[in-house]
Backbone as JSON Lines, residues from 0, in Angstrom:
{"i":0,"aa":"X","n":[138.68,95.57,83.61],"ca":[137.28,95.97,83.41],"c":[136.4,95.29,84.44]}
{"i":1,"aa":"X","n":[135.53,96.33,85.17],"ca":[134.63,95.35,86.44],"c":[133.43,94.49,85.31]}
{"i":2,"aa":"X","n":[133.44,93.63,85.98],"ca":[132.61,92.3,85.68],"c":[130.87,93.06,86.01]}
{"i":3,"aa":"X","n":[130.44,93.31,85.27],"ca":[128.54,93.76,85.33],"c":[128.08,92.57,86.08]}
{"i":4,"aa":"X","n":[127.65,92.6,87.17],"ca":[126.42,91.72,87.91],"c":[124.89,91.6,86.96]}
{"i":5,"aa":"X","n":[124.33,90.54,86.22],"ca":[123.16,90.62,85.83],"c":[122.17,91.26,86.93]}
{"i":6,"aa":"X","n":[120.9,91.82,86.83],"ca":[119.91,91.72,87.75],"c":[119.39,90.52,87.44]}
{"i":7,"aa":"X","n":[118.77,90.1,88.82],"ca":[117.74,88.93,88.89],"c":[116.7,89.04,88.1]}
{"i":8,"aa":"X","n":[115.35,88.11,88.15],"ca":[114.41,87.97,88.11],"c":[113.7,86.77,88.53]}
{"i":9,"aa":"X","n":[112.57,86.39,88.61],"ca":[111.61,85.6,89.06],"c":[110.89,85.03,87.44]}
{"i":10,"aa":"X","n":[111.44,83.46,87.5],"ca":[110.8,82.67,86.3],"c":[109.79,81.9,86.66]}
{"i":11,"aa":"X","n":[108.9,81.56,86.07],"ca":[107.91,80.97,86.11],"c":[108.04,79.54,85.64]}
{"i":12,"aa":"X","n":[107.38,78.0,86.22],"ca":[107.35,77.16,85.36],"c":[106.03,76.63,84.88]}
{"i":13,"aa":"X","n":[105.61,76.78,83.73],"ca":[104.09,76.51,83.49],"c":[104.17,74.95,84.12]}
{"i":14,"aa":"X","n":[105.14,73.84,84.04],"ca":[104.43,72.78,84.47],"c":[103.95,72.58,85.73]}
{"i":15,"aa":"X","n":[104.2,73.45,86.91],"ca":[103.79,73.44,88.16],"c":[102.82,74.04,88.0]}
{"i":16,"aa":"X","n":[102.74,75.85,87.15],"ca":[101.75,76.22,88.03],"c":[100.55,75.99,87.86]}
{"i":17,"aa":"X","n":[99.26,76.22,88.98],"ca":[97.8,75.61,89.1],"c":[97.32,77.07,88.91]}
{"i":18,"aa":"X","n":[97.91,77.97,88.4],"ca":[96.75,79.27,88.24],"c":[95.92,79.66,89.39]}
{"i":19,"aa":"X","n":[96.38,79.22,90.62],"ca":[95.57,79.59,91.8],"c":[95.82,81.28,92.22]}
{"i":20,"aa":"X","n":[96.51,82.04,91.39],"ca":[97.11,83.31,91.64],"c":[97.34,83.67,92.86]}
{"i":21,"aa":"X","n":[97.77,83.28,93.82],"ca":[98.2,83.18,95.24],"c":[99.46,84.36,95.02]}
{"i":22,"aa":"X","n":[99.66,84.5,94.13],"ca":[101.19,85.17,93.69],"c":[100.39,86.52,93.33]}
{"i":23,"aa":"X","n":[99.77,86.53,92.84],"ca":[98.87,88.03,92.41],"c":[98.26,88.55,93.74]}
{"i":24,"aa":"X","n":[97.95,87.89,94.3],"ca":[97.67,88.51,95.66],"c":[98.69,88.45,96.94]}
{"i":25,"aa":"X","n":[99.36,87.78,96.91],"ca":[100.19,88.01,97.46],"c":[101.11,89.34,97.21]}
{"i":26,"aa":"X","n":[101.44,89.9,96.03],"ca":[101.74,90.67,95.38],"c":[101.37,92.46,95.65]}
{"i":27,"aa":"X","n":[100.23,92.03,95.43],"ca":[99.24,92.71,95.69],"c":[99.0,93.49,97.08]}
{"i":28,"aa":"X","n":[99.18,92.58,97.99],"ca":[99.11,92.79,99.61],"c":[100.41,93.15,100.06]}
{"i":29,"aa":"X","n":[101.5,93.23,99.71],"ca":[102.59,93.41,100.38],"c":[103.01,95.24,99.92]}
{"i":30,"aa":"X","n":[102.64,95.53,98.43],"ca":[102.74,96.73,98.12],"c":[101.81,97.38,98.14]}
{"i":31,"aa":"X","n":[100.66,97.18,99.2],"ca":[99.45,98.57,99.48],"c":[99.21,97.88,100.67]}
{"i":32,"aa":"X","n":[100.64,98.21,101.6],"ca":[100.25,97.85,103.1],"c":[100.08,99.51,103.64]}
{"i":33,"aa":"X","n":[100.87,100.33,102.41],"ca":[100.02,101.83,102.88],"c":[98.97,102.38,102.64]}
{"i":34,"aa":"X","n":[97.95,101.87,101.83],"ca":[96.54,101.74,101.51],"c":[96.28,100.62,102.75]}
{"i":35,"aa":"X","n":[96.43,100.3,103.65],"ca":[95.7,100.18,104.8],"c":[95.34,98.4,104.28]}
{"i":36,"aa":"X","n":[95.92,97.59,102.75],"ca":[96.12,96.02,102.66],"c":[97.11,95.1,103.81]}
{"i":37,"aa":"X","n":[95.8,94.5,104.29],"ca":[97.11,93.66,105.56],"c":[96.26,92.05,105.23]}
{"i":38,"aa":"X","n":[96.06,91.55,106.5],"ca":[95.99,90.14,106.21],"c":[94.61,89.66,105.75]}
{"i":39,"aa":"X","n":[93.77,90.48,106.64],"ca":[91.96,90.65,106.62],"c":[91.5,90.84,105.22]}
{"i":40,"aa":"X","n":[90.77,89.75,104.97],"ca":[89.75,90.47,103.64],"c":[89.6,91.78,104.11]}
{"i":41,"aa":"X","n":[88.94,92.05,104.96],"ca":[87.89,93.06,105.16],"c":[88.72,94.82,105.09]}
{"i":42,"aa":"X","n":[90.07,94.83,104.98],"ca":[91.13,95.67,104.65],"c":[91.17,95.87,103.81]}
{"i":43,"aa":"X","n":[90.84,95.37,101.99],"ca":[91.04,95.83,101.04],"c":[89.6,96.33,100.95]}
{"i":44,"aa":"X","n":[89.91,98.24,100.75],"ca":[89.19,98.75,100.14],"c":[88.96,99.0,98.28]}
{"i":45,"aa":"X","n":[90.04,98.68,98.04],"ca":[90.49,99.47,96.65],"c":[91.29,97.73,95.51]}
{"i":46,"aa":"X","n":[90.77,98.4,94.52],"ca":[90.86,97.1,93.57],"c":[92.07,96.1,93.71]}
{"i":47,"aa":"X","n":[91.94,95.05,93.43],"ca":[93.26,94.08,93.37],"c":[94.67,94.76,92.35]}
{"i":48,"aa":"X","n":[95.35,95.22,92.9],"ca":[96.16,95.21,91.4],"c":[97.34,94.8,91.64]}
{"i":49,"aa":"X","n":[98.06,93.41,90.84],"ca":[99.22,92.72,91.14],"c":[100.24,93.25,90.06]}
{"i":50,"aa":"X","n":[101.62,93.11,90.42],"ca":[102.38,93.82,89.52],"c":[103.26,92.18,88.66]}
{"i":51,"aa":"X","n":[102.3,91.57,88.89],"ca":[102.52,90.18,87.74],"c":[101.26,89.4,87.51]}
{"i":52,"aa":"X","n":[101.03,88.85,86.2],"ca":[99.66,88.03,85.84],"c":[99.64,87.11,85.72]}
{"i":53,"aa":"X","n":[99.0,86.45,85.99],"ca":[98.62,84.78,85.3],"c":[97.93,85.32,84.47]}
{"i":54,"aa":"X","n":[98.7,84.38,83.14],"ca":[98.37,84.39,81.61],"c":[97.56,82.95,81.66]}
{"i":55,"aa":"X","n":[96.1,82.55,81.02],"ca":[95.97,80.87,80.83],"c":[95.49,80.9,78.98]}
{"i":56,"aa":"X","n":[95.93,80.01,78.94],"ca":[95.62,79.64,77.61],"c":[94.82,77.95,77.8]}
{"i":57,"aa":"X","n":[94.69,77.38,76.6],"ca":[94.03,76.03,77.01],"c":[94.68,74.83,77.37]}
{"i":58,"aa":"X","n":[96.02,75.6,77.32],"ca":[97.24,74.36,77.41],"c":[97.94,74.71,78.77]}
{"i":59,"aa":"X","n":[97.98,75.79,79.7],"ca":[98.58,76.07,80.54],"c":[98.53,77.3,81.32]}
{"i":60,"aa":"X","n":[98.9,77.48,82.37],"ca":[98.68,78.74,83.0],"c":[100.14,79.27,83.84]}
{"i":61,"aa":"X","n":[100.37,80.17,83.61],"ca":[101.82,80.82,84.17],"c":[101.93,82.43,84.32]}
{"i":62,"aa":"X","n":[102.18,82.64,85.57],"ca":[102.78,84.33,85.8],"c":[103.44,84.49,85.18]}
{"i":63,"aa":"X","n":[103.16,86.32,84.64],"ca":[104.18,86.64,84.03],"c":[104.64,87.86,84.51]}
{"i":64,"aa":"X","n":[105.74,88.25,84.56],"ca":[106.59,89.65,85.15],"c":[107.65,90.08,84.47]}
{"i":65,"aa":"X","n":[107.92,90.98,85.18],"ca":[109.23,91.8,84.57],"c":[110.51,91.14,84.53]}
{"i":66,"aa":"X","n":[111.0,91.07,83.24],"ca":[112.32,90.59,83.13],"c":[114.06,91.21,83.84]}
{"i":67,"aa":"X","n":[113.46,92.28,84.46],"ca":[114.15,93.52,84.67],"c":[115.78,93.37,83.27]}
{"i":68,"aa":"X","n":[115.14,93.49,82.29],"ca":[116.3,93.88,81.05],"c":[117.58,94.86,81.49]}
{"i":69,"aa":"X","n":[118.76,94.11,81.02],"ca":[119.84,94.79,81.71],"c":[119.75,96.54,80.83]}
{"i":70,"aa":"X","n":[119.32,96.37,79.13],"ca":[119.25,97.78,78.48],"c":[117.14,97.59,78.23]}
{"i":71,"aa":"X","n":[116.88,97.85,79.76],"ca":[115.12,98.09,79.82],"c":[115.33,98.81,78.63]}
{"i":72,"aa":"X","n":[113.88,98.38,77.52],"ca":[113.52,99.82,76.99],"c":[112.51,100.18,76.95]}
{"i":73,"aa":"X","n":[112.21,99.87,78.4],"ca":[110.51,100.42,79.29],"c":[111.81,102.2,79.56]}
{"i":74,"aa":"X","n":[112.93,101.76,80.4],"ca":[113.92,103.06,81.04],"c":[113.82,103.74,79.54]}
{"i":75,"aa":"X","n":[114.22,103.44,78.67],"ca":[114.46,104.18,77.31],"c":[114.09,105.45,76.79]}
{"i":76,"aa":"X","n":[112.37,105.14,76.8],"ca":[111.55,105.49,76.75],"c":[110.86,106.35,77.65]}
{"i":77,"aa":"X","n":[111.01,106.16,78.4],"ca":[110.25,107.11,79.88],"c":[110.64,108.5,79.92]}
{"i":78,"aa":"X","n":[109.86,109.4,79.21],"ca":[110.6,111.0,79.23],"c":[110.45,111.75,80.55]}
{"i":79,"aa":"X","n":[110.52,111.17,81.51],"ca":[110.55,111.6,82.41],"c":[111.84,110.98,83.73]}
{"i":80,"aa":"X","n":[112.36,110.08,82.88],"ca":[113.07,109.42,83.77],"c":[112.51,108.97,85.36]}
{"i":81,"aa":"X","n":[111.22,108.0,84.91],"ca":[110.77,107.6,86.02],"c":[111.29,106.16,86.73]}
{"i":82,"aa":"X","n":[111.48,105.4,85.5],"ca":[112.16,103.88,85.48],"c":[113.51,103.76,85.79]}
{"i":83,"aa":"X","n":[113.92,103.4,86.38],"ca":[116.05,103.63,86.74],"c":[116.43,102.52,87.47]}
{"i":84,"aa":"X","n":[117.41,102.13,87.26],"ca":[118.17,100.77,87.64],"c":[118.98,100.97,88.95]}
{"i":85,"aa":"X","n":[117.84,99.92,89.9],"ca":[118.44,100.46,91.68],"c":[118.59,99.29,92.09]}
{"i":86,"aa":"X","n":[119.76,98.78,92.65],"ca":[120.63,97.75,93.17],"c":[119.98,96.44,92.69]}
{"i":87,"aa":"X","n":[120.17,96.38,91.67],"ca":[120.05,95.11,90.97],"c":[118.54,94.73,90.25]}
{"i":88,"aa":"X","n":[117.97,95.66,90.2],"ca":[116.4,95.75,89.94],"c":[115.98,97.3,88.92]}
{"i":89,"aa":"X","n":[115.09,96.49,87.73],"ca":[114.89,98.16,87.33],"c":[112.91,98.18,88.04]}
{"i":90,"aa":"X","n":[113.21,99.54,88.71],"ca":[111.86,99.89,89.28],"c":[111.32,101.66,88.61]}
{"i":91,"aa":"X","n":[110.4,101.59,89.38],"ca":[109.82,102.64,88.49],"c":[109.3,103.54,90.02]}
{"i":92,"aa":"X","n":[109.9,105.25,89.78],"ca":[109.23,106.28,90.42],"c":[108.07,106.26,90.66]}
{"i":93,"aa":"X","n":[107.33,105.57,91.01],"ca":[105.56,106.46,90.9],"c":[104.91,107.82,91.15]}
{"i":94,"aa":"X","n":[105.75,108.33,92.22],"ca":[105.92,110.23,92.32],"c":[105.63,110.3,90.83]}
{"i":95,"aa":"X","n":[106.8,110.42,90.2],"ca":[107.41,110.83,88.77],"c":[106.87,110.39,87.97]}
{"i":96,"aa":"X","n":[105.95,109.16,87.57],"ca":[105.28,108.7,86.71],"c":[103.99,109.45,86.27]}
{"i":97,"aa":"X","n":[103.75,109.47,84.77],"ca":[102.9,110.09,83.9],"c":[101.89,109.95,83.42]}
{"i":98,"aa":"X","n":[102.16,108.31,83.76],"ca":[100.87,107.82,82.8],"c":[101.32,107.77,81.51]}
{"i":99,"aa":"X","n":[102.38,108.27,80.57],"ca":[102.22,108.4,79.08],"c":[101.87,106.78,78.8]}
{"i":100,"aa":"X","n":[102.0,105.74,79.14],"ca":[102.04,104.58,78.46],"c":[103.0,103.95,77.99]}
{"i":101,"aa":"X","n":[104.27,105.21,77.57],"ca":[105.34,104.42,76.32],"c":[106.14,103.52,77.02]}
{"i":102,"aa":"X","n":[106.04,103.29,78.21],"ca":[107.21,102.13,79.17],"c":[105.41,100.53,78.73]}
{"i":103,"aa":"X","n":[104.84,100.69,78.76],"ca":[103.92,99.65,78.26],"c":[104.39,99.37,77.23]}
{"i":104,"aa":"X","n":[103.94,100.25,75.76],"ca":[104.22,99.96,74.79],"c":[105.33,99.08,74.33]}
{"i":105,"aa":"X","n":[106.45,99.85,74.96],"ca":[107.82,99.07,74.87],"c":[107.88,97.87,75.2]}
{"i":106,"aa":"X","n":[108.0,97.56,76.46],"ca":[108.17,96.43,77.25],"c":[107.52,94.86,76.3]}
{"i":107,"aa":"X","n":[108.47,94.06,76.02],"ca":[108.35,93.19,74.99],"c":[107.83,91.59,75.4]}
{"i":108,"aa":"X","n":[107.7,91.96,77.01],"ca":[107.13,90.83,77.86],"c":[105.36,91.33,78.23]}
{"i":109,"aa":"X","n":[104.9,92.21,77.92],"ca":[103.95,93.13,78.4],"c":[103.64,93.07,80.41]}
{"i":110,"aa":"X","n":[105.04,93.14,80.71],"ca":[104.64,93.21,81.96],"c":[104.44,94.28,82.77]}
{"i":111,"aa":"X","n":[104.27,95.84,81.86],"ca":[103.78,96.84,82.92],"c":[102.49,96.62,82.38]}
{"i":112,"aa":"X","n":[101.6,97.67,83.58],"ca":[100.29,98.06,83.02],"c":[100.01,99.12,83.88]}
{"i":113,"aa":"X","n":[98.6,100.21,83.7],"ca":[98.69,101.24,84.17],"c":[97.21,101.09,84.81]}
{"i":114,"aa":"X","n":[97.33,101.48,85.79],"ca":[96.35,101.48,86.73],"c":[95.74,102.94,87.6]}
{"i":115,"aa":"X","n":[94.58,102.97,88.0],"ca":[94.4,103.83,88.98],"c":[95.79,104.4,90.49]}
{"i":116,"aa":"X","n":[96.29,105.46,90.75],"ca":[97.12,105.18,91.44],"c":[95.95,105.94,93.02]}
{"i":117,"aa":"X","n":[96.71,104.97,94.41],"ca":[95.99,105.2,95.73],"c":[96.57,105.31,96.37]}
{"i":118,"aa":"X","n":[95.96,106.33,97.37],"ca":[96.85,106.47,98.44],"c":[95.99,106.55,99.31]}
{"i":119,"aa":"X","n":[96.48,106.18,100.92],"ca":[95.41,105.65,101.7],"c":[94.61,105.05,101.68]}
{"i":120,"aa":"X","n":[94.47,104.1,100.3],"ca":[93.14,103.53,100.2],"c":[92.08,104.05,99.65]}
{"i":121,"aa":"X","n":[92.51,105.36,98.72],"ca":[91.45,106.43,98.33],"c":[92.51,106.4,96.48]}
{"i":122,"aa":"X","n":[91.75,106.83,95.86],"ca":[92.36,106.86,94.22],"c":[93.0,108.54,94.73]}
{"i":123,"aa":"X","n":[93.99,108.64,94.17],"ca":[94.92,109.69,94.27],"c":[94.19,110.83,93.24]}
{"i":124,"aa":"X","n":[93.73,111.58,93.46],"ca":[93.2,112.46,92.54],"c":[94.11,113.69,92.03]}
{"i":125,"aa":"X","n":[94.29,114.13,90.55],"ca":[95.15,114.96,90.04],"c":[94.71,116.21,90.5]}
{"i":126,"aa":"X","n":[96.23,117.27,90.56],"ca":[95.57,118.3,91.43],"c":[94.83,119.4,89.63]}
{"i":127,"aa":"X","n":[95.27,119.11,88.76],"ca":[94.48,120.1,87.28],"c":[93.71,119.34,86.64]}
{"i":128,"aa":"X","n":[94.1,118.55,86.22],"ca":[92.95,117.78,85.17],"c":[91.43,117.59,85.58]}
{"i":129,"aa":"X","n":[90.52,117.22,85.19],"ca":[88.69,117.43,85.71],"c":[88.04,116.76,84.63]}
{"i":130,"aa":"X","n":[87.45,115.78,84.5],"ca":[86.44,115.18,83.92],"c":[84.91,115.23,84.13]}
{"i":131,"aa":"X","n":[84.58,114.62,83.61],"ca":[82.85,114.76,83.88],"c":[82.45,113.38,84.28]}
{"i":132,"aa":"X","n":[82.02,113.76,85.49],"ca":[81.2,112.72,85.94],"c":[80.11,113.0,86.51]}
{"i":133,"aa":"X","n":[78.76,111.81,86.43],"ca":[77.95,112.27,87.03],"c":[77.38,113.73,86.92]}
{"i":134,"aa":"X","n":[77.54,114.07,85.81],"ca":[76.88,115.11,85.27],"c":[77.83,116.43,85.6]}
{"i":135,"aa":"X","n":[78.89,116.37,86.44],"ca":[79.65,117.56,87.01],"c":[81.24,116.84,86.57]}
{"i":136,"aa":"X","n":[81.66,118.33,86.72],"ca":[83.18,118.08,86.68],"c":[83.84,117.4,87.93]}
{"i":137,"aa":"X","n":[84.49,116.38,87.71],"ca":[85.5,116.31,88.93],"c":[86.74,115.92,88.97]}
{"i":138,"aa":"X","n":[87.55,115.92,90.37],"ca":[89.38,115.95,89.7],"c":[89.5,114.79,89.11]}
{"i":139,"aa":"X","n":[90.14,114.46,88.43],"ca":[90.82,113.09,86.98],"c":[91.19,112.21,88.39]}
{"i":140,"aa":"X","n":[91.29,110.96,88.75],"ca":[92.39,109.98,89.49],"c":[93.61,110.07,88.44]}
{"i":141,"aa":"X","n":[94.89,110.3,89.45],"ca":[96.38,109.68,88.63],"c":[96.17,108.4,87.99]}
{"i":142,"aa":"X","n":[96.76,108.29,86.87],"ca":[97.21,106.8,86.47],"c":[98.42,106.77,86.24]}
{"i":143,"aa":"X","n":[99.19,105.41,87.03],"ca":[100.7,105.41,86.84],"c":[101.1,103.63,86.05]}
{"i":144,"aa":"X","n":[102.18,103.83,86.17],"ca":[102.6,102.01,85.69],"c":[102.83,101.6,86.56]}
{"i":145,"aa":"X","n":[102.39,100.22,86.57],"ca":[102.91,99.11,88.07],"c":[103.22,98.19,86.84]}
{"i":146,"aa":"X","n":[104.82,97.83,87.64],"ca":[105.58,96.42,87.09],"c":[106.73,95.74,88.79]}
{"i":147,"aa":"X","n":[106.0,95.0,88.32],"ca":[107.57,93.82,89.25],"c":[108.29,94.69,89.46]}
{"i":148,"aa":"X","n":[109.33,94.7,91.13],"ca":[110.44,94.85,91.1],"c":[111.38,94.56,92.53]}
{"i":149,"aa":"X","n":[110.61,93.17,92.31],"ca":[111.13,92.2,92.82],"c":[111.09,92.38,94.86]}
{"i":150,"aa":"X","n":[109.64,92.99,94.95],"ca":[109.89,93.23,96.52],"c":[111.17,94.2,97.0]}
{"i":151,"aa":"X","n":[111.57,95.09,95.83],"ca":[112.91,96.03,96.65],"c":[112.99,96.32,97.24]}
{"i":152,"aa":"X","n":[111.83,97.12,97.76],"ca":[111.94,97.94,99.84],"c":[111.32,97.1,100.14]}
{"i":153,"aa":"X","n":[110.43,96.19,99.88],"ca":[109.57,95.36,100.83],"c":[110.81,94.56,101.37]}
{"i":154,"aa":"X","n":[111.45,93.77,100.81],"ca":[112.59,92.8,101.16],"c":[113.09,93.43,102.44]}
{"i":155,"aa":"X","n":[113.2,94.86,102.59],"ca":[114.22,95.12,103.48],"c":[113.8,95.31,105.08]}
{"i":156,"aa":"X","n":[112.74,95.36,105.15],"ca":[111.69,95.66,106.42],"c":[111.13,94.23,106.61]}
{"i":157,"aa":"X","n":[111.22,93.14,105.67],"ca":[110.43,92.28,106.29],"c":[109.36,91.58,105.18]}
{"i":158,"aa":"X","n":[109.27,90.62,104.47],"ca":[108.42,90.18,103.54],"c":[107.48,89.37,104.43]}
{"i":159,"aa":"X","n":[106.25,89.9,104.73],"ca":[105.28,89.24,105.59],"c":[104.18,88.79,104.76]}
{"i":160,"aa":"X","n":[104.22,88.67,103.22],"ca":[103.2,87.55,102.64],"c":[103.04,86.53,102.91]}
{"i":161,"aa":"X","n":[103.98,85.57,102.96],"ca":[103.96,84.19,103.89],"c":[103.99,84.2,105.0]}
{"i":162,"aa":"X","n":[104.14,85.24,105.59],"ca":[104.76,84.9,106.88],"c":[105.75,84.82,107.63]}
{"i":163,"aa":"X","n":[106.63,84.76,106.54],"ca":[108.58,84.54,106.47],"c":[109.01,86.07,106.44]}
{"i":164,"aa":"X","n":[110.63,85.6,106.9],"ca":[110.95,87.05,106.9],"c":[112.03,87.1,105.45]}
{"i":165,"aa":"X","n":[111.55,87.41,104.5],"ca":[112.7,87.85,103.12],"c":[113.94,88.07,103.8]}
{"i":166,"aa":"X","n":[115.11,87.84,103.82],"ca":[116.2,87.82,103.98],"c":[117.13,87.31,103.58]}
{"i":167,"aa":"X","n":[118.33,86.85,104.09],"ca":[119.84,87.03,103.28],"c":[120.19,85.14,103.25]}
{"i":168,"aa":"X","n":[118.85,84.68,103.5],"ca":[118.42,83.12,103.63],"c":[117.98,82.57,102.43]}
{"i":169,"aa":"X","n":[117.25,83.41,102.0],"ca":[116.26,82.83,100.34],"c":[116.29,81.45,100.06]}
{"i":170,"aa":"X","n":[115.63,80.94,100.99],"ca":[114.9,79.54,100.72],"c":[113.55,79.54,100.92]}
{"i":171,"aa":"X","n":[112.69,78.44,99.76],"ca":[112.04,78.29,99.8],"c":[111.07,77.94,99.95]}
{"i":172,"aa":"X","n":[109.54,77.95,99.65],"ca":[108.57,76.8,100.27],"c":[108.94,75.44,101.19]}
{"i":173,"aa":"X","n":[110.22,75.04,99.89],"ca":[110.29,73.34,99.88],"c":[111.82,73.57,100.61]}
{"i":174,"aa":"X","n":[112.25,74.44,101.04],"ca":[113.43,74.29,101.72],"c":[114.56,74.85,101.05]}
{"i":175,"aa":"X","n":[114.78,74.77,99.85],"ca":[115.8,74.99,99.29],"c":[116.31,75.88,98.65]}
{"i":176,"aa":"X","n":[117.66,76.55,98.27],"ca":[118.01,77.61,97.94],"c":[117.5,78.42,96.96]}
{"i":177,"aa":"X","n":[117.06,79.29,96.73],"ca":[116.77,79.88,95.53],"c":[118.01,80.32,94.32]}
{"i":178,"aa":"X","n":[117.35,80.11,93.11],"ca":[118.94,80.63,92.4],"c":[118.91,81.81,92.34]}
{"i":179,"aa":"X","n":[118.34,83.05,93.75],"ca":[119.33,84.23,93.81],"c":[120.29,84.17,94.47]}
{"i":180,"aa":"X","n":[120.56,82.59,95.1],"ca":[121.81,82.42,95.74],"c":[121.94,83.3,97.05]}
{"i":181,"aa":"X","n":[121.3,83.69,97.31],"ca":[120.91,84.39,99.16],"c":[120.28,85.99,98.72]}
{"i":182,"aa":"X","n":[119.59,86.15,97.64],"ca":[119.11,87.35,97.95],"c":[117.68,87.62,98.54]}
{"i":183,"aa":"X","n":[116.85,88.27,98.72],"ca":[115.65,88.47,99.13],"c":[114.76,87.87,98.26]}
{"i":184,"aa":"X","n":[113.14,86.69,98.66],"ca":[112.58,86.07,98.01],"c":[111.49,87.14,98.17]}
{"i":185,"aa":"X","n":[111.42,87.29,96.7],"ca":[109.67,88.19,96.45],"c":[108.74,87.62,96.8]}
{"i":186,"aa":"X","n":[107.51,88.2,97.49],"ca":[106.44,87.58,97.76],"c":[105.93,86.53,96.98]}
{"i":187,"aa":"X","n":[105.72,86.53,95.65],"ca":[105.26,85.79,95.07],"c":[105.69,84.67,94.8]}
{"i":188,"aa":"X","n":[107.12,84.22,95.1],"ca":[108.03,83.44,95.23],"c":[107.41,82.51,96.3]}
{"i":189,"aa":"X","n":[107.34,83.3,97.35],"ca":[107.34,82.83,98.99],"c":[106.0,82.3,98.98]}
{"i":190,"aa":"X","n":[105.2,82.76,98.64],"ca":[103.88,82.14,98.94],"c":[103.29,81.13,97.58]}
{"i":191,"aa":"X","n":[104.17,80.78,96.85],"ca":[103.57,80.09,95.59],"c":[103.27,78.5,96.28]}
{"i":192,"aa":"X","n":[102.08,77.59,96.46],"ca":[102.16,76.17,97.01],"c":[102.86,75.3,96.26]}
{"i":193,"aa":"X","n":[102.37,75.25,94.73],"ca":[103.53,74.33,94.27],"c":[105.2,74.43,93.79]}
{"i":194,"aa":"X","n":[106.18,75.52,94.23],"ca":[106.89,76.21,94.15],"c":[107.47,76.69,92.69]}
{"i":195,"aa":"X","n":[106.32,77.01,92.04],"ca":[106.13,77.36,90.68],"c":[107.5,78.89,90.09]}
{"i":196,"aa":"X","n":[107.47,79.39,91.25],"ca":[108.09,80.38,90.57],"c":[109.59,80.77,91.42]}
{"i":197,"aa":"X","n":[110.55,81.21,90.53],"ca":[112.12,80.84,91.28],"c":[112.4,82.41,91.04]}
{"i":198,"aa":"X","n":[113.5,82.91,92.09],"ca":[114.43,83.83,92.06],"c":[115.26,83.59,91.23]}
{"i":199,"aa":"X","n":[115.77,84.21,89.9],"ca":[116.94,83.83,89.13],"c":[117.79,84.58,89.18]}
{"i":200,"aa":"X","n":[119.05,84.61,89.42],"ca":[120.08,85.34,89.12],"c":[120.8,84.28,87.87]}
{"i":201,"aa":"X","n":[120.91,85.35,86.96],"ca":[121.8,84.52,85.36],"c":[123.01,84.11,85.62]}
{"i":202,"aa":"X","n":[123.74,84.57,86.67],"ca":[124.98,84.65,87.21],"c":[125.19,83.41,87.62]}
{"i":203,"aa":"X","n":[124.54,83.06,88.86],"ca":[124.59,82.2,89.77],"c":[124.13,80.56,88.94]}
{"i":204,"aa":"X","n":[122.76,80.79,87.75],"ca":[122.67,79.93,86.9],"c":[123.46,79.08,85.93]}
{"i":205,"aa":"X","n":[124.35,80.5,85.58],"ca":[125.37,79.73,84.73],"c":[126.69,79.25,85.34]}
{"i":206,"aa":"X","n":[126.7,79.74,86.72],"ca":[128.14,78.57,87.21],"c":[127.21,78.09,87.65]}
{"i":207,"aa":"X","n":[125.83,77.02,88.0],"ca":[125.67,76.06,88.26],"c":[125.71,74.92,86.88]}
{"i":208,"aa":"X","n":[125.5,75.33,85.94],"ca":[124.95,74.82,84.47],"c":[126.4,74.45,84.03]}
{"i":209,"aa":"X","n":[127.52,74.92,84.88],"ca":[128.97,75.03,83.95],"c":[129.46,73.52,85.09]}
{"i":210,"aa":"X","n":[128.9,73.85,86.2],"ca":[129.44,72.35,87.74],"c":[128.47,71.25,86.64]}
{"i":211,"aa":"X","n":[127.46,71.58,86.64],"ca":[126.75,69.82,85.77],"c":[127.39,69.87,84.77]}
{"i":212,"aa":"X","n":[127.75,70.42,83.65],"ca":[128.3,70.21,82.96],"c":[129.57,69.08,83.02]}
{"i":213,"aa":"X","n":[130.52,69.99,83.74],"ca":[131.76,69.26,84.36],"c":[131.62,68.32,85.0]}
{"i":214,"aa":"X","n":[130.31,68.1,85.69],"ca":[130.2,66.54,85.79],"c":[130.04,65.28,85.22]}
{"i":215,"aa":"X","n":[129.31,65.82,84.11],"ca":[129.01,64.73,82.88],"c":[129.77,64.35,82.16]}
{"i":216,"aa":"X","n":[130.78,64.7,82.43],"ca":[132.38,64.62,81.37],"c":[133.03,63.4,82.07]}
């Protein structure tokens, strides 16, 4: 029987992080470099929207994202089969996306959310639907889901949030390996200052957790 590879994800540690959301924008900028987001303030036309949050409460502050669940039941749910599990990551169609909500609803981390969708830097307007605005009808903007997924095509062209190039290196801020064990570091990873947030592969975690172990013996 082949051995299932977990997908990764990106954990957070509340005791580092400073809530400076460097990770939300970073985030942010790397997936609407086709909305015309590059390094310049003066490039974002169109709202911030990061596909992970800083949550704060009075005790702490920490990103939160997609767990990418090996049985998602954001995928479950999606009657459209927009959500689907692509090389080690579950991501989501945006073509194909509906708007229904039920991949929100589901999701037990609340890490999708649904947003205005843009293109060029302009809100994507539906070609039937029409609302009233401004006293007249006009076309509806799409709304789709944005969740984490882990820099998938960004990784492959080049992760230029930091500056660094995402690659088959995945080290970090502080030098050191990430526990995806050499896969591509998500932006938010790469640009975090106090190196708050890690690449996890469960895989790679638990034969390290099994070597300390065997050492303490």
């Amino acid at each position: 029987m082949r051995k299932e590879r977990p997908n990764s994800f990106v954990i957070a540690e509340a005791g580092k992080c400073i809530g400076c959301k460097a990770c939300e924008l970073a985030c942010f900028a790397v997936h609407n470099r086709d909305n015309g987001v590059a390094a310049a303030v003066g490039t974002v036309t169109m709202p911030v929207i990061p596909r992970l949050y800083v949550i704060r409460t009075d005790s702490f502050t920490m990103p939160v994202q997609c767990r990418h669940c090996e049985n998602a039941p954001c995928a479950g749910v999606c009657p459209v089969q927009a959500i689907v599990q692509e090389e080690g990551a579950i991501t989501i169609d945006e073509d194909r996306c509906i708007g229904c909500k039920a991949c929100a609803m589901a999701c037990p981390f609340g890490a999708i959310s649904l947003y205005k969708a843009y293109s060029s830097g302009q809100e994507h307007k539906q070609p039937h639907l029409r609302e009233q605005l401004n006293g007249r009808l006009e076309r509806k903007t799409r709304v789709i889901a944005y969740k984490c997924d882990l820099c998938h095509d960004i990784a492959s062209d080049g992760n230029t949030a930091s500056g660094e190039i995402a690659g088959a290196g995945a080290v970090n801020n502080s030098g050191s390996l990430t526990e995806g064990g050499g896969g591509p570091v998500p932006a938010c990873a790469s640009v975090c200052p106090e190196q708050a947030l890690t690449l996890v592969s469960p895989s790679f975690g638990a034969s390290r957790s099994r070597k300390a172990a065997g050492l303490r013996l």
